[in-house]
N, CA, C and O atoms as a GROMACS GRO file, in nm:
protein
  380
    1UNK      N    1   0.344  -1.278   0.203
    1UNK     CA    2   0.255  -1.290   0.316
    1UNK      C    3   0.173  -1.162   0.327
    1UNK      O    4   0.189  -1.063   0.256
    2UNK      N    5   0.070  -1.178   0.441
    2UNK     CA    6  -0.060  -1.068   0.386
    2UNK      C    7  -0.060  -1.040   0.570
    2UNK      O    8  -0.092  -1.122   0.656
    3UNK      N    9  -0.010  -0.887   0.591
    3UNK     CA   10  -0.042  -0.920   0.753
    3UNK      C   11  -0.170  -0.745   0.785
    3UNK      O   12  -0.167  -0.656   0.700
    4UNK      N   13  -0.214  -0.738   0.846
    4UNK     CA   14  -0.286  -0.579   0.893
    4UNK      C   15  -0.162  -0.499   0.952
    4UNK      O   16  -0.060  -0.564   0.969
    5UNK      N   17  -0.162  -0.390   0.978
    5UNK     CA   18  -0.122  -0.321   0.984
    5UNK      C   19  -0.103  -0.277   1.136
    5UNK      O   20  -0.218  -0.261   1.176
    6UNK      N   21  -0.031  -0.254   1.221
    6UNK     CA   22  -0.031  -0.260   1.411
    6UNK      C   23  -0.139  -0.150   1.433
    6UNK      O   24  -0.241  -0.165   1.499
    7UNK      N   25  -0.095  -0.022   1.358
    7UNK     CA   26  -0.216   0.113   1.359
    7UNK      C   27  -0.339   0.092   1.398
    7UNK      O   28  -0.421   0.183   1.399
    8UNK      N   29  -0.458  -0.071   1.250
    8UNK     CA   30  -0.539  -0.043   1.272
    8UNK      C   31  -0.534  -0.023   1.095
    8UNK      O   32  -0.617  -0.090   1.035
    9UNK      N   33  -0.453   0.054   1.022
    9UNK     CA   34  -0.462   0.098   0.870
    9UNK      C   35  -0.530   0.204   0.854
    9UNK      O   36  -0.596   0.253   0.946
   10UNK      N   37  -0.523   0.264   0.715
   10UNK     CA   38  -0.605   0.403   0.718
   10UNK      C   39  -0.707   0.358   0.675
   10UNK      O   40  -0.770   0.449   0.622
   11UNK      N   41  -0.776   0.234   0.666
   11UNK     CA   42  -0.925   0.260   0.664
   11UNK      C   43  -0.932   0.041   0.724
   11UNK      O   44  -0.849  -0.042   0.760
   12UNK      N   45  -1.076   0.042   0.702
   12UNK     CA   46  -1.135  -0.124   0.769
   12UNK      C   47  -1.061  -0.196   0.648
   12UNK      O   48  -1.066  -0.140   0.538
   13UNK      N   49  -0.989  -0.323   0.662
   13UNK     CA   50  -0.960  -0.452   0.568
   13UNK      C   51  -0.857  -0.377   0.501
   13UNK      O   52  -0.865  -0.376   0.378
   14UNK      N   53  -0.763  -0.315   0.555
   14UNK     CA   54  -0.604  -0.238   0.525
   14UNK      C   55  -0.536  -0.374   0.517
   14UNK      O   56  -0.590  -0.465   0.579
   15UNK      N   57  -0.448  -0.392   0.462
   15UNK     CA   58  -0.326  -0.480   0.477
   15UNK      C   59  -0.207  -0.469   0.371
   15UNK      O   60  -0.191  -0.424   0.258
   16UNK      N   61  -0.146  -0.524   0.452
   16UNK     CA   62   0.014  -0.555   0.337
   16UNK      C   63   0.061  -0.671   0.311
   16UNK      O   64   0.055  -0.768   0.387
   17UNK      N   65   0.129  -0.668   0.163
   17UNK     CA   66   0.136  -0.767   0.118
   17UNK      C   67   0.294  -0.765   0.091
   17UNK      O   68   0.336  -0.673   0.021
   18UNK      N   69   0.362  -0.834   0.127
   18UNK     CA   70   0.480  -0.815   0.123
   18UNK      C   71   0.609  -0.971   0.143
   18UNK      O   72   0.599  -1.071   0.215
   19UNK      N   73   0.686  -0.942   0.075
   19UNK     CA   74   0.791  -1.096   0.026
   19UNK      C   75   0.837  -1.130   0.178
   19UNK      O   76   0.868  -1.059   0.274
   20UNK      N   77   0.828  -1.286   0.155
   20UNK     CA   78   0.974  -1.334   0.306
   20UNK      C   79   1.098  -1.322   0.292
   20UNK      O   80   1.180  -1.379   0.364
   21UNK      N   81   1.136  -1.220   0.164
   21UNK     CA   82   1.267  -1.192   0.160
   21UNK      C   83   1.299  -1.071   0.162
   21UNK      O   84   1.197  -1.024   0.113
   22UNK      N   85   1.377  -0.970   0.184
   22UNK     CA   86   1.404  -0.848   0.192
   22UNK      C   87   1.419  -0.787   0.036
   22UNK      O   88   1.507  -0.830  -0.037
   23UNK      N   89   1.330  -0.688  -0.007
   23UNK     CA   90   1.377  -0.634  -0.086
   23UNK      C   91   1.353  -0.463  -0.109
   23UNK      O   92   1.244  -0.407  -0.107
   24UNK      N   93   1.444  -0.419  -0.123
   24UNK     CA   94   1.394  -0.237  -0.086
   24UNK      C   95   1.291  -0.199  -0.150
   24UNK      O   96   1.222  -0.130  -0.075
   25UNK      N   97   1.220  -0.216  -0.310
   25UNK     CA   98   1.128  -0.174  -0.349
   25UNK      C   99   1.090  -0.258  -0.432
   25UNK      O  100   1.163  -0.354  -0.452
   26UNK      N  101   0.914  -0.242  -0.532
   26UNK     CA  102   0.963  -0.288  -0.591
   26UNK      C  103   1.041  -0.318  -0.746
   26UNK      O  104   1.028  -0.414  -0.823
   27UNK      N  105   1.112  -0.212  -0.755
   27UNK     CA  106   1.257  -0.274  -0.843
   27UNK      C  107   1.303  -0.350  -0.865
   27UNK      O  108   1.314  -0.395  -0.980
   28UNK      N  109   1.354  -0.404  -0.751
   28UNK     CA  110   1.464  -0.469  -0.682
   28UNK      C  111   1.463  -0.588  -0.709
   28UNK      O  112   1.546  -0.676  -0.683
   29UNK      N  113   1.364  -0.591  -0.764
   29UNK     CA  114   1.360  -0.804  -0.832
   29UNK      C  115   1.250  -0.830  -0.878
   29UNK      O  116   1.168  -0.877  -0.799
   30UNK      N  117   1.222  -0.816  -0.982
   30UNK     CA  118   1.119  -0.848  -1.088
   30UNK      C  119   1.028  -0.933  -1.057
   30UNK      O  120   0.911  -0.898  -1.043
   31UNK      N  121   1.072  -1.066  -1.040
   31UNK     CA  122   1.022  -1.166  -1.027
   31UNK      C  123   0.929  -1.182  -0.833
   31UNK      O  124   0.812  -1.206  -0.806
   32UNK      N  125   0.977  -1.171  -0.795
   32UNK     CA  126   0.933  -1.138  -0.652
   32UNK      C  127   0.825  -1.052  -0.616
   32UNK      O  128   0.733  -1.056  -0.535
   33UNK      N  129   0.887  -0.934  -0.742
   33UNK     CA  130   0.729  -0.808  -0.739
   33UNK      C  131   0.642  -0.890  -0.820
   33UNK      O  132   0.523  -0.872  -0.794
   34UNK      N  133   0.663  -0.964  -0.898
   34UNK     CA  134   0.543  -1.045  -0.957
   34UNK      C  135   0.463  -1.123  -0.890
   34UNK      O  136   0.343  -1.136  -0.914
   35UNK      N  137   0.549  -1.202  -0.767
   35UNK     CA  138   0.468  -1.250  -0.686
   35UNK      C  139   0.412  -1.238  -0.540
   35UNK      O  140   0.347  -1.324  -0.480
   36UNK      N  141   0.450  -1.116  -0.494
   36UNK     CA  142   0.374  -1.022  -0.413
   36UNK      C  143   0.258  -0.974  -0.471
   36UNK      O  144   0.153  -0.981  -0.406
   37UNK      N  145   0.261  -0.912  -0.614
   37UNK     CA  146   0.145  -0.857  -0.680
   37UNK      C  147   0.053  -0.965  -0.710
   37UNK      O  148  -0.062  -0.927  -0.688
   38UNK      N  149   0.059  -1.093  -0.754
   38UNK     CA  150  -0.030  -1.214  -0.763
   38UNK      C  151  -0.093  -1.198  -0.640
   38UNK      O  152  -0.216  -1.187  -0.639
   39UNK      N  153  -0.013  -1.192  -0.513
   39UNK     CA  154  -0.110  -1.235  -0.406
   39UNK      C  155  -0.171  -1.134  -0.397
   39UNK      O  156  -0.282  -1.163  -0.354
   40UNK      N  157  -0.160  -1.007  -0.417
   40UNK     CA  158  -0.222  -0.859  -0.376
   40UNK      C  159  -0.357  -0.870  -0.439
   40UNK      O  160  -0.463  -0.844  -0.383
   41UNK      N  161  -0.337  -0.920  -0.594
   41UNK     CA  162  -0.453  -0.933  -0.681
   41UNK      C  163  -0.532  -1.013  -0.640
   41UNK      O  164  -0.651  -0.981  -0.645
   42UNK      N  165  -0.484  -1.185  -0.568
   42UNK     CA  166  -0.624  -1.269  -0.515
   42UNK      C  167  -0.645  -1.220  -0.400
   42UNK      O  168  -0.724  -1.296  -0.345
   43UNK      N  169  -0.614  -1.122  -0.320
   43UNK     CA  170  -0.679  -1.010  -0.210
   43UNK      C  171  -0.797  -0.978  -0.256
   43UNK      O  172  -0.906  -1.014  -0.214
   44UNK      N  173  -0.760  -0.874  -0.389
   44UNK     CA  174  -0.836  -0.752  -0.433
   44UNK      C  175  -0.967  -0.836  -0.447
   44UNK      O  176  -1.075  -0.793  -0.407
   45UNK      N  177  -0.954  -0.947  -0.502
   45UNK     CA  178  -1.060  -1.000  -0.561
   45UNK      C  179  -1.193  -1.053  -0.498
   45UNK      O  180  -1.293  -1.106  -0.547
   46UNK      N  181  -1.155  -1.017  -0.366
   46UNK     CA  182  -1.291  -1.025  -0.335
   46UNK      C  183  -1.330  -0.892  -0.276
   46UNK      O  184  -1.398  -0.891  -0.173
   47UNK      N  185  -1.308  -0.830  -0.308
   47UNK     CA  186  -1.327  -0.632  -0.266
   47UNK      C  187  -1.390  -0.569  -0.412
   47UNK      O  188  -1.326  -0.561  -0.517
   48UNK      N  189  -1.521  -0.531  -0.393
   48UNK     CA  190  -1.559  -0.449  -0.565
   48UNK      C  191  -1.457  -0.329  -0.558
   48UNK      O  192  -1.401  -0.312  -0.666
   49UNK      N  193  -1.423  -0.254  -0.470
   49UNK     CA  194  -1.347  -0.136  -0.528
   49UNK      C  195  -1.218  -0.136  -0.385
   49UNK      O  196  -1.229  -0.162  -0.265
   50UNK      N  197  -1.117  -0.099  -0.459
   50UNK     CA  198  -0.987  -0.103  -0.395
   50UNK      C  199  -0.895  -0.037  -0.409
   50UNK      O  200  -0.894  -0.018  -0.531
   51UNK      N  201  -0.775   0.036  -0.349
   51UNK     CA  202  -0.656   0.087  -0.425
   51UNK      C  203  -0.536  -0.026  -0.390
   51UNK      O  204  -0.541  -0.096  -0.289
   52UNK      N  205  -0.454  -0.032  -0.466
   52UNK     CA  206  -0.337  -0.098  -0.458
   52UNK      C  207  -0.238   0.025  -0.486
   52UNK      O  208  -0.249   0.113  -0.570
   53UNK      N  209  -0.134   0.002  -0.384
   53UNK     CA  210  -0.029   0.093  -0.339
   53UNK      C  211   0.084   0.045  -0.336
   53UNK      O  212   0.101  -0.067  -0.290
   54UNK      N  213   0.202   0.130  -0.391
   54UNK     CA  214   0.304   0.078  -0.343
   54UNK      C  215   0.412   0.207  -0.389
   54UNK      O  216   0.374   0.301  -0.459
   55UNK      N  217   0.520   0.195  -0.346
   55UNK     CA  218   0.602   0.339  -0.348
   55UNK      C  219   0.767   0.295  -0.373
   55UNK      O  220   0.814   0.204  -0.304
   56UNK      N  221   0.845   0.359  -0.466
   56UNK     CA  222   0.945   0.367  -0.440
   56UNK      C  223   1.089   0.458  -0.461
   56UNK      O  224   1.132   0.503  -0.567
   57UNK      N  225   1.121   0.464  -0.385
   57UNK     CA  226   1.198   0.604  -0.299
   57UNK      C  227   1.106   0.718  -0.251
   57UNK      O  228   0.988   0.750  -0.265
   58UNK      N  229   1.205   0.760  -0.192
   58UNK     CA  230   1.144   0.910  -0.075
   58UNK      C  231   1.074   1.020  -0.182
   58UNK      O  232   1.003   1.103  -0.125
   59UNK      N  233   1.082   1.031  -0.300
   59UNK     CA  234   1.018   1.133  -0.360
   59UNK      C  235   0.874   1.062  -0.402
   59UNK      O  236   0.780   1.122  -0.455
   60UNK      N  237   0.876   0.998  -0.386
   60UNK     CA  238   0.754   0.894  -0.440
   60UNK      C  239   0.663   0.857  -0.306
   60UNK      O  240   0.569   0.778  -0.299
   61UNK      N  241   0.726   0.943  -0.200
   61UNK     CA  242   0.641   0.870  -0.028
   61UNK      C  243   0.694   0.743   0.007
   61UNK      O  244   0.614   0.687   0.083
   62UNK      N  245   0.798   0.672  -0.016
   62UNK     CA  246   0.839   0.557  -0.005
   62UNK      C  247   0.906   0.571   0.161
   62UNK      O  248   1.024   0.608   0.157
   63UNK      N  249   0.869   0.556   0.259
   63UNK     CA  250   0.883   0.534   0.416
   63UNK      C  251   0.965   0.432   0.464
   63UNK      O  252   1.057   0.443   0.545
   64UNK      N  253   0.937   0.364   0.426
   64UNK     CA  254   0.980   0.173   0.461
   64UNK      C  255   1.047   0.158   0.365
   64UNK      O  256   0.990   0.161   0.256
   65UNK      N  257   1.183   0.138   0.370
   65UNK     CA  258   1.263   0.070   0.259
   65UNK      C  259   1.249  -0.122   0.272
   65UNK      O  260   1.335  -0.198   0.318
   66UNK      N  261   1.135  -0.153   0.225
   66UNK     CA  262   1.134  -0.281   0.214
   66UNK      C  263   0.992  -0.281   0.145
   66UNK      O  264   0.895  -0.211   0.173
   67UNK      N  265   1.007  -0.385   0.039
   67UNK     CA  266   0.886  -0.363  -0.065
   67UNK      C  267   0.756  -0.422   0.032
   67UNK      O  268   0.750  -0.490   0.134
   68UNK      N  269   0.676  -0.370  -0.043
   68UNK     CA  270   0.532  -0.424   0.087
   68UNK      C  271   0.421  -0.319  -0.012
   68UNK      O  272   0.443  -0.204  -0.050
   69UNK      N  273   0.289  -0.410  -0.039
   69UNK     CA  274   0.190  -0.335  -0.123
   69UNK      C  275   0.106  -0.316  -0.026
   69UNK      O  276   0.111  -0.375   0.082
   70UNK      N  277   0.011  -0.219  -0.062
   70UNK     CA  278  -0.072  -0.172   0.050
   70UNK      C  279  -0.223  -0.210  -0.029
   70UNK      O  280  -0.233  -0.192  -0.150
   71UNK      N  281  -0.349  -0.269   0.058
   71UNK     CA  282  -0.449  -0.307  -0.002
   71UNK      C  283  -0.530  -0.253   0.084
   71UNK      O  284  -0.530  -0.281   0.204
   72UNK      N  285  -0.619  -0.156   0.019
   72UNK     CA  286  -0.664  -0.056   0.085
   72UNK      C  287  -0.861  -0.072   0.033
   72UNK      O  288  -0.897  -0.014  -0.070
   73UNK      N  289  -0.943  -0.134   0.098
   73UNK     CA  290  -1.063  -0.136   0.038
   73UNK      C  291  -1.157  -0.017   0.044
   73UNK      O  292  -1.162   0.043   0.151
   74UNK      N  293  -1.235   0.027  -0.062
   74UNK     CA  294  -1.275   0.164  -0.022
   74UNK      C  295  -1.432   0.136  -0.077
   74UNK      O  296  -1.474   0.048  -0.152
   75UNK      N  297  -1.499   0.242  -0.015
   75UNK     CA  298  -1.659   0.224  -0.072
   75UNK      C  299  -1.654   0.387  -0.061
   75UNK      O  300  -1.590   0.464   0.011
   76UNK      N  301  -1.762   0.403  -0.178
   76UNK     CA  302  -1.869   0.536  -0.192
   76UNK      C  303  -1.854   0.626  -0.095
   76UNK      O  304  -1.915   0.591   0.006
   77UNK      N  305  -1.792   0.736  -0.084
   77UNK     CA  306  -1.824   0.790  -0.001
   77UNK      C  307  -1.788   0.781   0.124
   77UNK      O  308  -1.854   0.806   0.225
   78UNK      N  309  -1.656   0.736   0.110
   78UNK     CA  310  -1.571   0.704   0.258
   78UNK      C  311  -1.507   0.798   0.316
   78UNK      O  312  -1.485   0.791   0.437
   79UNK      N  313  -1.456   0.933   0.221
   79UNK     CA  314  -1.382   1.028   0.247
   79UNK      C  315  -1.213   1.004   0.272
   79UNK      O  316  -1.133   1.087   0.315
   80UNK      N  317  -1.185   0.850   0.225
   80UNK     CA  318  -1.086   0.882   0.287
   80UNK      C  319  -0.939   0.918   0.175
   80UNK      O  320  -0.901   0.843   0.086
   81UNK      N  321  -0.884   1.037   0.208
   81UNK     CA  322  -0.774   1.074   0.100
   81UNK      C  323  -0.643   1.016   0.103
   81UNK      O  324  -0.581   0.976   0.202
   82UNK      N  325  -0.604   1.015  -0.035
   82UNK     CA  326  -0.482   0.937  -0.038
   82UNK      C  327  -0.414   1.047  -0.163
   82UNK      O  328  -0.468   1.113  -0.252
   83UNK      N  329  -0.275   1.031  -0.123
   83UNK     CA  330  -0.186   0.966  -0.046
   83UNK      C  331  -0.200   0.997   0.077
   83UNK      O  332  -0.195   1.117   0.103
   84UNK      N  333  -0.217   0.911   0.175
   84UNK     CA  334  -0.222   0.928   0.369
   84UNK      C  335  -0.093   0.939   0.401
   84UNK      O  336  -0.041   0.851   0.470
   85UNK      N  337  -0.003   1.077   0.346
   85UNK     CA  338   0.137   1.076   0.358
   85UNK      C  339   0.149   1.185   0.460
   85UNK      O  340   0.048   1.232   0.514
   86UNK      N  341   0.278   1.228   0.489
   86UNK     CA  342   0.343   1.371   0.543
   86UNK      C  343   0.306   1.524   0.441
   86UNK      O  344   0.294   1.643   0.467
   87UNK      N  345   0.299   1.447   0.332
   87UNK     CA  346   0.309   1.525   0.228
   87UNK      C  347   0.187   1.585   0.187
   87UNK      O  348   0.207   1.696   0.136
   88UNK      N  349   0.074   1.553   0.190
   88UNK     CA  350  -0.032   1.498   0.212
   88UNK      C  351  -0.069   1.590   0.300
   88UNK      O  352  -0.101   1.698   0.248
   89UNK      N  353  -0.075   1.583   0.416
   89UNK     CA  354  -0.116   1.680   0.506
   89UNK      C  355  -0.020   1.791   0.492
   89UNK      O  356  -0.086   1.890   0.525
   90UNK      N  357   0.076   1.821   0.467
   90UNK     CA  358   0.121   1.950   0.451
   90UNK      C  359   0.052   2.041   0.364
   90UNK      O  360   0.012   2.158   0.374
   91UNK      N  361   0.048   1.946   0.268
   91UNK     CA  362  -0.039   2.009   0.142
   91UNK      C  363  -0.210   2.116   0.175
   91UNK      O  364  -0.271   2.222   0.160
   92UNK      N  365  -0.208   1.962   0.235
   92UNK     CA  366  -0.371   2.012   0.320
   92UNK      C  367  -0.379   2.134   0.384
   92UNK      O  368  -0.450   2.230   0.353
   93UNK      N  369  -0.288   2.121   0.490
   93UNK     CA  370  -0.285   2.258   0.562
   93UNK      C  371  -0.209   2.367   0.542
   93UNK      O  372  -0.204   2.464   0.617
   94UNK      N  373  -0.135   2.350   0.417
   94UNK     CA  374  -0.118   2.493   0.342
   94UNK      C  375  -0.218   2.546   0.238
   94UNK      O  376  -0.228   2.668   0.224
   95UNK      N  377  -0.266   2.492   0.189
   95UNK     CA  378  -0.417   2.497   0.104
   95UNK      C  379  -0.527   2.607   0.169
   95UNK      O  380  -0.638   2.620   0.119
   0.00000   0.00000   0.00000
């Protein structure tokens, strides 16, 4: 299933794509990440430029232990940086 994000997302046409079954990452079942990623891809496809996201474990930014892709549409000149982590801004403001 494909839902927005409560936030708002870090940028316009954010969403997640994520199984009706629980799974911590995706690892965790092959087949399932195959078909989360199918749907992520007929997302993308109507977006010319996009990132597809997804994380797993805490060294990797992984937040949410439950698999879920992130579809993030971006244009020219949007400014907006990624990873939109903790890590991320630390970085920033030790820089």
């Amino acid at each position: 299933m494909a839902v927005r994000p409560r936030s708002g997302g870090a940028h316009p046409g954010h969403v997640f794509v994520l199984p009706r079954v629980h799974l911590e990452d995706a690892g965790t079942d092959p087949e399932v990440t195959a078909t989360v990623m199918r749907r992520a891809a007929e997302l993308m496809a109507g977006h010319p430029t996009v990132n597809l996201i997804t994380s797993k474990g805490e060294a990797a930014t992984q937040s949410v232990f439950h698999l879920h892709v992130h579809i993030v549409p971006r244009q020219e000149g949007d400014r907006l940086p990624l990873p939109w982590t903790p890590q991320h801004t630390a970085r920033a403001t030790a820089a």
